[in-house]
PyMOL CGO cylinders between C-alpha atoms (Angstrom):
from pymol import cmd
from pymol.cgo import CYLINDER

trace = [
    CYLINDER, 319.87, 15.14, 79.49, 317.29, 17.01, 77.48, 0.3, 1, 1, 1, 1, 1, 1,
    CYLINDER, 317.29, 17.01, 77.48, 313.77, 17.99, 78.56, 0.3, 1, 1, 1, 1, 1, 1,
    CYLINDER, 313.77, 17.99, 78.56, 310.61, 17.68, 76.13, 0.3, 1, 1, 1, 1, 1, 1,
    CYLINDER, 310.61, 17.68, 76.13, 307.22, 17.90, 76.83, 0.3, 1, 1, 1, 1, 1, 1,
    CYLINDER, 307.22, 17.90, 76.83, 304.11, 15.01, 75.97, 0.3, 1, 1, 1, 1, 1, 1,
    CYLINDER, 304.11, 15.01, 75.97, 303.02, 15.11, 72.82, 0.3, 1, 1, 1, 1, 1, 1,
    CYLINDER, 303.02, 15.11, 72.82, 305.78, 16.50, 70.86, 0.3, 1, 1, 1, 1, 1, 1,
    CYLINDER, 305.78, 16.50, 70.86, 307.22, 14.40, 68.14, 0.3, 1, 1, 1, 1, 1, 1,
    CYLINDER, 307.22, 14.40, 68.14, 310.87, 13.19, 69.40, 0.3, 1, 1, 1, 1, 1, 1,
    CYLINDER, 310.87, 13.19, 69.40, 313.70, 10.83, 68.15, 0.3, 1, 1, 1, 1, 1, 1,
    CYLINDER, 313.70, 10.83, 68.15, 313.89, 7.47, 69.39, 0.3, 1, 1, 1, 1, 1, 1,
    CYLINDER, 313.89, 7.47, 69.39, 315.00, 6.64, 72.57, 0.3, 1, 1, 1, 1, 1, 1,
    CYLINDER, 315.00, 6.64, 72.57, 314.03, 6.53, 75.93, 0.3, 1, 1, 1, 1, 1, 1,
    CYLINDER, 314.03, 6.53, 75.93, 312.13, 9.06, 77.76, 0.3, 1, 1, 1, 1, 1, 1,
    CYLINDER, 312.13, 9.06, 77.76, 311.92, 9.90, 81.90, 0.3, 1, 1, 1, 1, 1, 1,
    CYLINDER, 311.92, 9.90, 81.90, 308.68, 10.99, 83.16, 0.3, 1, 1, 1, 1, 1, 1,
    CYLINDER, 308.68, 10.99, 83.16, 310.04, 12.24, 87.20, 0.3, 1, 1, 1, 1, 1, 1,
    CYLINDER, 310.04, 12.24, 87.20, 306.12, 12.78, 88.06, 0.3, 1, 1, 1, 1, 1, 1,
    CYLINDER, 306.12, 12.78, 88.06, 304.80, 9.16, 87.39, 0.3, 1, 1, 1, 1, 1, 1,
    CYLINDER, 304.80, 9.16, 87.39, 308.35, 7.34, 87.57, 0.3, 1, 1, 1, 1, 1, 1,
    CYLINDER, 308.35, 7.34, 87.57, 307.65, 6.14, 83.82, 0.3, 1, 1, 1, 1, 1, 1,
    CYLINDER, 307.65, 6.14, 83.82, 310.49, 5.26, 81.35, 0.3, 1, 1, 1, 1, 1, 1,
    CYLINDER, 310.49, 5.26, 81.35, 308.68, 5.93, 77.47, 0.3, 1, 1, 1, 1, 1, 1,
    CYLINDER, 308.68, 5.93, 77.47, 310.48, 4.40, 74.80, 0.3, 1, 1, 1, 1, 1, 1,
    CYLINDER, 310.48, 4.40, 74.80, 310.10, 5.14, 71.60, 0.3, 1, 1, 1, 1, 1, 1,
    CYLINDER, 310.10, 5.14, 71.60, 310.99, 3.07, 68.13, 0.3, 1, 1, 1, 1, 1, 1,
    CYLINDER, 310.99, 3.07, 68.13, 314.24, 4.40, 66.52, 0.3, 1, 1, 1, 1, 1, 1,
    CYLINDER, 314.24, 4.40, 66.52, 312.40, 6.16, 63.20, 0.3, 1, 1, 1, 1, 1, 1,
    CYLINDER, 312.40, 6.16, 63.20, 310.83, 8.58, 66.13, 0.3, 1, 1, 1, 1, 1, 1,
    CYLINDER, 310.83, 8.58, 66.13, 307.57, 8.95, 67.18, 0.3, 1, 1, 1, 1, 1, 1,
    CYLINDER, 307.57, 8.95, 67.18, 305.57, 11.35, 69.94, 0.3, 1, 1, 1, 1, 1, 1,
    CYLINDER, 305.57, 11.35, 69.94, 305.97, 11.36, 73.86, 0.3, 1, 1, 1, 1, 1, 1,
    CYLINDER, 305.97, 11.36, 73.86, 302.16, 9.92, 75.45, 0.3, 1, 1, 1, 1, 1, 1,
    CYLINDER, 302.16, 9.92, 75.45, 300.86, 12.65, 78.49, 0.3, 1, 1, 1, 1, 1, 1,
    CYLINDER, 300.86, 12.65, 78.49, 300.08, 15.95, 76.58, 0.3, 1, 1, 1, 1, 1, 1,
    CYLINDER, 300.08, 15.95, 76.58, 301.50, 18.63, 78.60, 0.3, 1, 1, 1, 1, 1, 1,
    CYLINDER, 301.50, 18.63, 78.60, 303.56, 15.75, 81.23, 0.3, 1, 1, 1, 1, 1, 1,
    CYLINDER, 303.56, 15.75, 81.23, 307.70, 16.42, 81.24, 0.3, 1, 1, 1, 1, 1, 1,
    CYLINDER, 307.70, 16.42, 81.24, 309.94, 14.06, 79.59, 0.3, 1, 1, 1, 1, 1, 1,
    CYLINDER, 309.94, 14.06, 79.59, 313.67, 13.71, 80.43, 0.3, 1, 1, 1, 1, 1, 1,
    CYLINDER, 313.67, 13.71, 80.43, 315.67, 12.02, 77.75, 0.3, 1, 1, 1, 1, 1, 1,
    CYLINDER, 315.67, 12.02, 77.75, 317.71, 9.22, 79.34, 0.3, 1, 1, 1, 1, 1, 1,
    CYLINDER, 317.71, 9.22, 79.34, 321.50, 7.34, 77.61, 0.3, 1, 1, 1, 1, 1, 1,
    CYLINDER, 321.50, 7.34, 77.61, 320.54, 3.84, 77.41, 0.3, 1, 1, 1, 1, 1, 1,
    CYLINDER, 320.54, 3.84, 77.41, 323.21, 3.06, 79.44, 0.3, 1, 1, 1, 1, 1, 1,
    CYLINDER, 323.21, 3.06, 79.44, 322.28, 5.51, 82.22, 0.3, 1, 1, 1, 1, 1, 1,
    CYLINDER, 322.28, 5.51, 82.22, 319.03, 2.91, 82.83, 0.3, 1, 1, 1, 1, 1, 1,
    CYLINDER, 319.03, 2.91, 82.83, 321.02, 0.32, 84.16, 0.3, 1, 1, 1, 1, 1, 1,
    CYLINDER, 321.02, 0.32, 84.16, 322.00, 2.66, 87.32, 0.3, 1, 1, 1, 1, 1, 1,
    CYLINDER, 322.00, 2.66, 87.32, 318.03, 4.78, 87.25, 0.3, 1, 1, 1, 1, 1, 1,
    CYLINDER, 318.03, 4.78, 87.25, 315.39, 2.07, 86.80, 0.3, 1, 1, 1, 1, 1, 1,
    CYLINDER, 315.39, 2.07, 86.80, 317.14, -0.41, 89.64, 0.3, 1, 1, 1, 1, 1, 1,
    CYLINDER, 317.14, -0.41, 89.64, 317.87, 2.63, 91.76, 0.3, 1, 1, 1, 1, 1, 1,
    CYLINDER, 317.87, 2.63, 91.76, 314.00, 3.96, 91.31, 0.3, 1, 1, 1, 1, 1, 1,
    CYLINDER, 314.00, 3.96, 91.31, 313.04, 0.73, 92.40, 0.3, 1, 1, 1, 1, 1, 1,
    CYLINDER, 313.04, 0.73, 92.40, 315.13, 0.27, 95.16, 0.3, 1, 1, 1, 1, 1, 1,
    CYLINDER, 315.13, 0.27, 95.16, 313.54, 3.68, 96.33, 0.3, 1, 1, 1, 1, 1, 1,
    CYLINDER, 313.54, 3.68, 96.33, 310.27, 2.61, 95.88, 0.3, 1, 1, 1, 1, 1, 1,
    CYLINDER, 310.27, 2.61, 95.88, 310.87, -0.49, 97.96, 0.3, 1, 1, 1, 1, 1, 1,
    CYLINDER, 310.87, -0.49, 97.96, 312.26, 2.16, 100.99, 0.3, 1, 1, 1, 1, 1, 1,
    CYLINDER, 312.26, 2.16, 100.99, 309.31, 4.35, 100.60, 0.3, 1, 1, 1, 1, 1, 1,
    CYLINDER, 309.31, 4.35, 100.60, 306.88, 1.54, 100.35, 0.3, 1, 1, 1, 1, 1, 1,
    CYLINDER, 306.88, 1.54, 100.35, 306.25, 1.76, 104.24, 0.3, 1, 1, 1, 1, 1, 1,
    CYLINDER, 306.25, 1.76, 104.24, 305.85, 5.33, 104.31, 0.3, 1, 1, 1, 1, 1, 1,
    CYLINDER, 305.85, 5.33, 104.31, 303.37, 5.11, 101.96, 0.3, 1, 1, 1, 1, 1, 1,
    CYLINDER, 303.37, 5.11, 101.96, 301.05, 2.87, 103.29, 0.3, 1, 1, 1, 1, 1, 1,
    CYLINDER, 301.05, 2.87, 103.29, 301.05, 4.88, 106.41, 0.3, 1, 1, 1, 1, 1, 1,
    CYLINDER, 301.05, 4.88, 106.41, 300.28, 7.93, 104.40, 0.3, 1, 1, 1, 1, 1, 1,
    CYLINDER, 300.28, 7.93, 104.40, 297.23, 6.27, 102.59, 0.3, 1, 1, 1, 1, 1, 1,
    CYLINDER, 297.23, 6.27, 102.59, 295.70, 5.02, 106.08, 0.3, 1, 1, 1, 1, 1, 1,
    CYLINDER, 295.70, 5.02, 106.08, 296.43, 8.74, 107.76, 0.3, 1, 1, 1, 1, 1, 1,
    CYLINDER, 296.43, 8.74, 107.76, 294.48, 9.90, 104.43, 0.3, 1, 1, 1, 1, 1, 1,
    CYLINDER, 294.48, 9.90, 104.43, 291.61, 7.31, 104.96, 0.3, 1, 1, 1, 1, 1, 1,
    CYLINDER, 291.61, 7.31, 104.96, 291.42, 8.17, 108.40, 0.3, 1, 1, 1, 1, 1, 1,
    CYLINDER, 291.42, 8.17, 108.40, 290.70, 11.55, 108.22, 0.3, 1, 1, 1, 1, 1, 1,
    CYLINDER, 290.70, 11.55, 108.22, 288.33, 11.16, 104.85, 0.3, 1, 1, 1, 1, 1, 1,
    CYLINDER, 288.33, 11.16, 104.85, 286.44, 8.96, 107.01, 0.3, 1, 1, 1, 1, 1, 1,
    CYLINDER, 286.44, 8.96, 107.01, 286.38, 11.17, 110.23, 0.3, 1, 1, 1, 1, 1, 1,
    CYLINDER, 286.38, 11.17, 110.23, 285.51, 14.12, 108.04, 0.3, 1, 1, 1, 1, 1, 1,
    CYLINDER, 285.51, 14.12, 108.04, 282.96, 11.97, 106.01, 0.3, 1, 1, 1, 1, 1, 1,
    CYLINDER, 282.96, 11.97, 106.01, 281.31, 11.30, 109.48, 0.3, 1, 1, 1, 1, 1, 1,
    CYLINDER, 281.31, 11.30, 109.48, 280.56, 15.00, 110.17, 0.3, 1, 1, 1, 1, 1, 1,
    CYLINDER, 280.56, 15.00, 110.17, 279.47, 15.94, 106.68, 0.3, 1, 1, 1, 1, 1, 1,
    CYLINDER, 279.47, 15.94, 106.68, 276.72, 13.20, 106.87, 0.3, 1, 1, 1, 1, 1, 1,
    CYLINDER, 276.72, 13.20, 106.87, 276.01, 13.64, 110.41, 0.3, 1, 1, 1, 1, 1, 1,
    CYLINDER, 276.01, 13.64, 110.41, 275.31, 17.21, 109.14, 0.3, 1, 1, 1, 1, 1, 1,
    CYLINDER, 275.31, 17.21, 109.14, 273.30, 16.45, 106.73, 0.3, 1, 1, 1, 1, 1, 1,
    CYLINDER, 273.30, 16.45, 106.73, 270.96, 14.26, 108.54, 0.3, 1, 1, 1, 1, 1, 1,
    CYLINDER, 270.96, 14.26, 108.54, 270.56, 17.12, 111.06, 0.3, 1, 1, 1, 1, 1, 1,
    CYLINDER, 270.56, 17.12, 111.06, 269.89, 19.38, 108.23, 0.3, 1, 1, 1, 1, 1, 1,
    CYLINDER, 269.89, 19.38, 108.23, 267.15, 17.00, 107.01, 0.3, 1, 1, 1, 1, 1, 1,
    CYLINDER, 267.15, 17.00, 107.01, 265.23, 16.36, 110.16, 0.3, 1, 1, 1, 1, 1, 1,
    CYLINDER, 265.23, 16.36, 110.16, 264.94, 20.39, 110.60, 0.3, 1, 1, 1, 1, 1, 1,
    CYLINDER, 264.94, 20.39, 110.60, 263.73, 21.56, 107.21, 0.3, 1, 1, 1, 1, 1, 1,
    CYLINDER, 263.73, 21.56, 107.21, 260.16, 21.38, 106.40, 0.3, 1, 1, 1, 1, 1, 1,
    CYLINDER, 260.16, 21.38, 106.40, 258.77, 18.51, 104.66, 0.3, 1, 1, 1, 1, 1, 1,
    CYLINDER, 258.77, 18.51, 104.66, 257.95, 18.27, 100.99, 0.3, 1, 1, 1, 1, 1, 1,
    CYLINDER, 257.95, 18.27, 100.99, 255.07, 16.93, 99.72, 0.3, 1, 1, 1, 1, 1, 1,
    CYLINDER, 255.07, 16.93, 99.72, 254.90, 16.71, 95.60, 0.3, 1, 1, 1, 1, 1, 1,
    CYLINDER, 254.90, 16.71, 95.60, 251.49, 17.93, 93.85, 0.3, 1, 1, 1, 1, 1, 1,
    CYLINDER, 251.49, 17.93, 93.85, 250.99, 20.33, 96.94, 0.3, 1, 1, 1, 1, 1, 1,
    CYLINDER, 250.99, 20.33, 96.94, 250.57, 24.08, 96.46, 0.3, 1, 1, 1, 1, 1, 1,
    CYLINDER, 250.57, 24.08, 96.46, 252.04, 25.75, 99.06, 0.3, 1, 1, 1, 1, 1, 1,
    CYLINDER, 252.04, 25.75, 99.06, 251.65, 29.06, 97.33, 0.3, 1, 1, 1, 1, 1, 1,
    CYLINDER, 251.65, 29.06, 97.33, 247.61, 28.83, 96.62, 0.3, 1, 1, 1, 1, 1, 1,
    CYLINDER, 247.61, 28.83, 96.62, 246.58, 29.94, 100.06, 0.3, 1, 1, 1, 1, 1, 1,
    CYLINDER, 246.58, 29.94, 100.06, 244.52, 28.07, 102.59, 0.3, 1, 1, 1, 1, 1, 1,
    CYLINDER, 244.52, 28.07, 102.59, 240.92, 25.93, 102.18, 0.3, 1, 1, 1, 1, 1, 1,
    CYLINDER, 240.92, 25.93, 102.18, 238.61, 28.63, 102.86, 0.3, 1, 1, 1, 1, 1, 1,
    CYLINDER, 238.61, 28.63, 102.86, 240.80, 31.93, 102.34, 0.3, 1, 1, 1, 1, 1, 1,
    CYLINDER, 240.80, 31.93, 102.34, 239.63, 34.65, 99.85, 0.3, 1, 1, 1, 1, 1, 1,
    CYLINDER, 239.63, 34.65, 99.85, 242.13, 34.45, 97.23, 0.3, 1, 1, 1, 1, 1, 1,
    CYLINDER, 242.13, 34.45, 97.23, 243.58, 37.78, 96.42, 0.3, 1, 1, 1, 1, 1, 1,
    CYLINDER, 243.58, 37.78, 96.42, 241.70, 38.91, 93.41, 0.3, 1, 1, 1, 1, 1, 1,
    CYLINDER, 241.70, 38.91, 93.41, 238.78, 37.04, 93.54, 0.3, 1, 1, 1, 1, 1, 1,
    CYLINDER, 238.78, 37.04, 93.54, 235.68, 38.86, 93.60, 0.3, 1, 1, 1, 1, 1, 1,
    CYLINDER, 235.68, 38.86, 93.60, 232.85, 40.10, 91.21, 0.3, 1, 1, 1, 1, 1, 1,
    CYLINDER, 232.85, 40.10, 91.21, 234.71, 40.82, 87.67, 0.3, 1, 1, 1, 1, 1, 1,
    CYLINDER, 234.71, 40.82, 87.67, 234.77, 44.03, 86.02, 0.3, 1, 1, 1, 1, 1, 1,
    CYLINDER, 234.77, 44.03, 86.02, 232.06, 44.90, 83.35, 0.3, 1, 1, 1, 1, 1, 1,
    CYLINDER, 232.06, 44.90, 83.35, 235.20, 45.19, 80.62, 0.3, 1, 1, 1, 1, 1, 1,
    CYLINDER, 235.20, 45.19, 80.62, 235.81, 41.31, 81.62, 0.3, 1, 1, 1, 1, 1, 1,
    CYLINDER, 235.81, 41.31, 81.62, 232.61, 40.31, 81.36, 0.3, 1, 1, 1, 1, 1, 1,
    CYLINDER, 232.61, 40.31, 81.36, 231.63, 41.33, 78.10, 0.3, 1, 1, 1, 1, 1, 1,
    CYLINDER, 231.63, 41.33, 78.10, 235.11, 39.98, 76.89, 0.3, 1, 1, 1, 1, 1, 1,
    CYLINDER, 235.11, 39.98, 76.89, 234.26, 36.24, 78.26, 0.3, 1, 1, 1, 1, 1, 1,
    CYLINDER, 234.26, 36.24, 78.26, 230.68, 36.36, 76.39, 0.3, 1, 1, 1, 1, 1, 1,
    CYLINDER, 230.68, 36.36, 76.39, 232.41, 37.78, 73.57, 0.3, 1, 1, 1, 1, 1, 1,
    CYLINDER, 232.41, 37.78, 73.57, 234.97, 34.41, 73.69, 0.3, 1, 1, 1, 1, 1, 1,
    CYLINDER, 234.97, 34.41, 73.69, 232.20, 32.11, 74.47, 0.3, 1, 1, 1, 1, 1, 1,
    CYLINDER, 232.20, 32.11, 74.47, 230.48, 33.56, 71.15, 0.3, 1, 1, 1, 1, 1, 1,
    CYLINDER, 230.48, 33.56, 71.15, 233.58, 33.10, 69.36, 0.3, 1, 1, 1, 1, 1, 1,
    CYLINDER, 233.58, 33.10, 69.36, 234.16, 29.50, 70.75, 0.3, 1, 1, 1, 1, 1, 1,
    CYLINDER, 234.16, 29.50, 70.75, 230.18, 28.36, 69.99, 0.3, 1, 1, 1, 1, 1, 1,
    CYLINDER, 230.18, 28.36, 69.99, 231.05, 29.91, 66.01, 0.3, 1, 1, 1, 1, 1, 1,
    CYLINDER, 231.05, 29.91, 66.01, 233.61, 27.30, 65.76, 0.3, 1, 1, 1, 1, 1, 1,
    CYLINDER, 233.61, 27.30, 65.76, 232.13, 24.12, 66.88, 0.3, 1, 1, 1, 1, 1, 1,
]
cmd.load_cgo(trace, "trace")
């Protein structure tokens, strides 16, 4: 049995893909394996008359095992899930509040704001200098 890889052009036939359990088959004139990058395993056509009731049959045994392995998974995604969120509403009862269109930076009603305070002579004459500029335009 020959191995190709998805996507790659190929001769008719029929085509084993082990990871999904999928049997591919493609028209005589040839055509290209589906799954880029997924393995293909060229299969005899009479070799699927012993695989395809065999990987069935194995499916049915496994079936059980499974289920069981779905509801351990579920289990723990849900017993994990609970202390994530449980964190998370922890973590949201201790951090400050927000409150949009508040300035927490600006300082407090009645503080002198850092740099605040009669303007320099050089400013001065610049904002008259503007305001003359401003009154020209209008």
């Amino acid at each position: 049995m020959a191995k190709y890889t998805g996507g790659s052009t190929v001769k008719g036939g029929y085509y084993w893909n082990p990871r999904s359990w999928k049997v591919e088959v493609i028209p005589s004139e040839g055509g290209r394996l589906p799954a880029e990058g997924a393995k293909y395993v060229r299969v005899p056509f009479p070799a699927l008359f012993v695989m395809v009731p065999l990987l069935g049959a194995l499916f049915l045994v496994f079936l059980p095992f499974i289920g069981f392995a779905l509801f351990a998974h579920a289990l723990v995604k849900k017993v994990t899930g609970g202390v994530k969120e449980g964190a998370t509403d922890l973590a949201a009862t201790m951090s400050p509040g927000w409150r949009p269109g508040e300035a927490h930076l600006a300082g407090k009603p009645g503080e002198e704001k850092a740099g605040e305070g009669k303007p320099s002579a050089a400013v001065e004459k610049l904002e008259k200098e503007i305001a003359e500029k401003r009154g020209e335009k209008k």
